[in-house]
C-alpha positions in Angstrom: 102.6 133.6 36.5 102.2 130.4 38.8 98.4 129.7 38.9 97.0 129.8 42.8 94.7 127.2 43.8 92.3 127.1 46.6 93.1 123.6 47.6 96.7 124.3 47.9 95.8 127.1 50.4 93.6 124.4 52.2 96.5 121.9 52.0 98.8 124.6 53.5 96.6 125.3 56.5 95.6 121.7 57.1 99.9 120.9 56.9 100.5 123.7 59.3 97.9 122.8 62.2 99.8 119.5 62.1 103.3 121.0 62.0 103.2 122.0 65.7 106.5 121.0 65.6 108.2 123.7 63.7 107.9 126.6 66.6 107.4 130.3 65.8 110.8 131.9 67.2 110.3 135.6 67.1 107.0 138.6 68.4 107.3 139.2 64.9 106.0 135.4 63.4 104.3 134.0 66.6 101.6 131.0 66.1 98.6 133.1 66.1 95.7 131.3 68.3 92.3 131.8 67.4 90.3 129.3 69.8 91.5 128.6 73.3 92.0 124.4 72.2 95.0 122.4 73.8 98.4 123.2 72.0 101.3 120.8 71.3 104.4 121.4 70.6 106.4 118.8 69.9 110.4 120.4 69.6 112.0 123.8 70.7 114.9 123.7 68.4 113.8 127.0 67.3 115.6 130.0 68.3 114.6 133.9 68.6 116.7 136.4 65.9 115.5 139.8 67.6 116.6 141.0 71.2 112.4 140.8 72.5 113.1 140.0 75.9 115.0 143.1 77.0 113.5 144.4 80.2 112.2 141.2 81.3 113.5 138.4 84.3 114.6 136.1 81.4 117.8 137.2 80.6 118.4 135.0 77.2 115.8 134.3 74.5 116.3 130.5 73.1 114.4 127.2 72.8 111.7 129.9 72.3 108.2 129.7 71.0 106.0 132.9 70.4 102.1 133.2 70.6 99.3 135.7 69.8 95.9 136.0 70.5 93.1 138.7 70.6 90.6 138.6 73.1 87.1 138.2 72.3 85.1 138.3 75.2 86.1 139.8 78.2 87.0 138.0 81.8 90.0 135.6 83.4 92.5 134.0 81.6 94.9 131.2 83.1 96.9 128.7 81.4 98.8 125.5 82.6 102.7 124.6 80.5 103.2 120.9 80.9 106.8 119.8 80.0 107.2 117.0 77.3 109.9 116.0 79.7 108.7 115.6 83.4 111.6 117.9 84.8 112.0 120.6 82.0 112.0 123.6 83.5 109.7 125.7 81.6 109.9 129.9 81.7 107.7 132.3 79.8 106.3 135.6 79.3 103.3 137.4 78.7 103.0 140.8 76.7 99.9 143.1 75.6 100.2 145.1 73.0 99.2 148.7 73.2 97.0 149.9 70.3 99.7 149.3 66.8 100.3 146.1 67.9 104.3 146.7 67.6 106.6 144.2 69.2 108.7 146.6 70.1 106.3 148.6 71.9 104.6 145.6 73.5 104.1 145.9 77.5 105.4 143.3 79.6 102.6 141.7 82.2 103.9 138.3 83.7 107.1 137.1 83.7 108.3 133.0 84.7 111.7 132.3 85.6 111.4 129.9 88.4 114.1 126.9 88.4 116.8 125.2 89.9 118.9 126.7 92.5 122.3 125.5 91.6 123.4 123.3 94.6 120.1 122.9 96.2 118.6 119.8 96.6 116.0 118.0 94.9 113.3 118.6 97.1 113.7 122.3 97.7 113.7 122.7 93.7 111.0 120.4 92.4 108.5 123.1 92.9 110.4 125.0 90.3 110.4 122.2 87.6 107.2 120.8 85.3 104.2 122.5 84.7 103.9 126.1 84.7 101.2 129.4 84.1 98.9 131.0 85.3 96.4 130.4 87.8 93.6 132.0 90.3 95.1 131.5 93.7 98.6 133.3 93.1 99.0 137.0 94.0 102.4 137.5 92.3 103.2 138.8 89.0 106.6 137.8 88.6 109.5 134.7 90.0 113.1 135.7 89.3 115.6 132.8 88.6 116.1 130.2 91.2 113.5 128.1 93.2 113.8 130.0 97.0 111.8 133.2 98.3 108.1 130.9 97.5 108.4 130.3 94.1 106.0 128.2 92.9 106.2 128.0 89.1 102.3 129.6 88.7 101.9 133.8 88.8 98.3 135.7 89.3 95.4 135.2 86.2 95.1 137.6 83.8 91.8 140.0 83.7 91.3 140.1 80.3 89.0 143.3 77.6 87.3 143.0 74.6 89.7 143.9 71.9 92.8 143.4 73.7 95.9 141.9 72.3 98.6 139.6 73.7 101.9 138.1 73.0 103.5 134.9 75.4 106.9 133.5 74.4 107.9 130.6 76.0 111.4 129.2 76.7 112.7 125.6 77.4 115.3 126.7 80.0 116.7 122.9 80.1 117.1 122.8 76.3 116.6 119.4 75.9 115.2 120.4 72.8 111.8 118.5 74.3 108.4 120.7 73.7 105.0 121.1 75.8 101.5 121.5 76.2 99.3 124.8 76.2 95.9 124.6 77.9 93.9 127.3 78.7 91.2 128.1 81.1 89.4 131.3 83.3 86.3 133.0 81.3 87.5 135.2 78.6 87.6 134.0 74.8 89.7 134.4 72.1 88.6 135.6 68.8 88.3 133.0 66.0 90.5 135.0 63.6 92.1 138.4 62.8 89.1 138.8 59.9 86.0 138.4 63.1 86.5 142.0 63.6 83.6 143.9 63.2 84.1 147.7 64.3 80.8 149.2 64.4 83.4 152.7 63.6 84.3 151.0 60.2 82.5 153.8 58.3 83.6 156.5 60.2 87.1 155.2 60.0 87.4 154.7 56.4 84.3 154.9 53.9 85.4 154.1 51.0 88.8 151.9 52.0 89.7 149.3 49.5 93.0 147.8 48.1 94.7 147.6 44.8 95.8 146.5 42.4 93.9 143.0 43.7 95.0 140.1 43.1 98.8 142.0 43.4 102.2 140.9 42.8 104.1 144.0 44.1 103.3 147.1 45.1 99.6 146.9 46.7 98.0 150.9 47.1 95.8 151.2 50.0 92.9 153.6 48.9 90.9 155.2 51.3 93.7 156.2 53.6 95.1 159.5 53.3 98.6 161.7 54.0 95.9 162.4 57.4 95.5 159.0 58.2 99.8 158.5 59.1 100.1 156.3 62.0 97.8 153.7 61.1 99.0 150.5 62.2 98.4 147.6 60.0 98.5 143.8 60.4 98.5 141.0 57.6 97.7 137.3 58.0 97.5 134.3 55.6 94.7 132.1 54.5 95.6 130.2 57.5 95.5 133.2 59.9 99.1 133.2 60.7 100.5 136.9 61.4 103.1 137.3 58.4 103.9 141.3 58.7 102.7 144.5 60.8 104.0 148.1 60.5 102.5 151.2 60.4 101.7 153.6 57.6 103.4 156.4 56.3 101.8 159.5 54.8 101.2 160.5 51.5 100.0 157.7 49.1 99.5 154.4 51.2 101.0 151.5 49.6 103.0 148.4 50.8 105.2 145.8 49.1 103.8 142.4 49.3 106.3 140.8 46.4 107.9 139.0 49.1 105.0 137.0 50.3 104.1 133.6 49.0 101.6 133.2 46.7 98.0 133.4 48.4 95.0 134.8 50.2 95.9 137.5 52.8 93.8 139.8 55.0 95.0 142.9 56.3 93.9 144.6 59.3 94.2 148.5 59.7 94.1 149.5 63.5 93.9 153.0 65.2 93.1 153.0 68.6 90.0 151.0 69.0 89.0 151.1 65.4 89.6 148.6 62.8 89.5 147.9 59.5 89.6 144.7 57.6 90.5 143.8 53.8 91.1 140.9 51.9 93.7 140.5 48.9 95.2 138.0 46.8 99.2 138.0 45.8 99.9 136.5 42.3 103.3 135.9 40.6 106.7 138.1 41.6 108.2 141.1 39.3 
């Protein structure tokens, strides 16, 4: 068994806030933000493997990056996109999740497409091009491809509850393989981490709820949940509080597989409506 070390945990988090980089393609592994600082990203070479656009104005997922946050307290949220490269045009996409947290069940709320119209000139389309977001002066939710019809390149703020949680990919139409900036602004806050959750339902939602074997290195049983609790949603992070897996429960005797996950300290979030429920484990060694 590989021995685990603390300081290569810290190492790991301190090499992945400066490895902004290496974009998160995919709903399923987006960069999970837990305070509302500036974000860089320096490439979008990246590209998404799951169809999570369907539905939406962007018709092709590439150049992608994916987010996550949770709001912590309640109130506007705007953000401005600044393209690395002055005439990028930038589109993106904001989701909220409804209460399991599922990509696949995610609800779509903005939606960016604004750009070029082919053959137009300069002028008419360089309100289309550069930054992007969110602001408090725009009434519309959504700009379809093309820079005509007042597209502007910023859509309507979002108002923002305690507890919520959202998803935003963005998309470097241009691919010039050139990244951005993410700053945020309005009055709601995000919470610090998946682990700041304290549901004042904990007890009533599971009273005795623990995990083990702990430290694990394959199958990890959830105790505390029952065959009655099926439908659960669940939600692990790393040391670093980077979303690695969510699903939901099955009935009869709770367990997951965590031998695929890297050696370390994970915390795993149970959710059910507005209740929540939050444990910590460590995964040692493979089979």
């Amino acid at each position: 068994m590989k021995p685990f070390h603390l300081f290569s945990l810290i190492l790991a988090c301190l090499s992945f806030a400066a490895a902004t980089a290496q974009p998160h393609t995919d709903c399923d592994n987006p960069m999970l933000l837990t305070y509302m600082n500036p974000v860089t990203i320096d490439s979008t070479l990246g590209e998404g493997v799951a169809d999570d656009l369907t539905g939406t104005c962007l018709a092709q997922e590439f150049s992608s990056t994916w987010f996550s946050w949770q709001i912590e307290q309640p109130g506007t949220l705007t953000f401005v996109l600044t393209p690395l490269h002055e005439y990028d045009d930038l589109d993106f996409a904001v989701f909220r999740f409804n209460d399991n947290i599922l990509c696949q069940e995610k609800v779509l709320k903005r939606c960016m497409a604004a750009g070029e119209t082919v053959g137009a000139p300069f002028e008419q389309n360089l309100p289309c091009w550069g930054p992007t977001g969110l602001n408090l002066t725009e009434t519309d939710l959504e700009e379809q491809p093309g820079c005509s019809n007042g597209n502007n390149n910023f859509l309507k703020f979002l108002q923002c509850q305690a507890g919520e949680n959202y998803a935003m990919v963005v998309i470097n139409f241009s691919q010039t393989n050139q990244g951005f900036t993410l700053e945020w602004g309005g009055t709601a806050t995000f919470s610090p981490s998946p682990d700041s959750i304290n549901s004042p339902s904990l007890e009533r939602l599971a009273p005795k709820l623990s995990i083990a074997p702990n430290p694990s290195s394959g199958a990890l049983r959830v105790l505390g949940l029952n065959a009655a609790n099926e439908g659960f949603a669940y939600r692990i992070a790393d040391g670093c509080g980077r979303v690695v897996r969510t699903g939901k429960m099955t009935s009869g005797e709770p367990s997951l597989d965590v031998s695929n996950l890297t050696d370390g300290v994970y915390s795993i979030a149970f959710l059910m409506g507005e209740e929540q429920a939050v444990c910590r484990f460590v995964k040692l060694g493979g089979h």
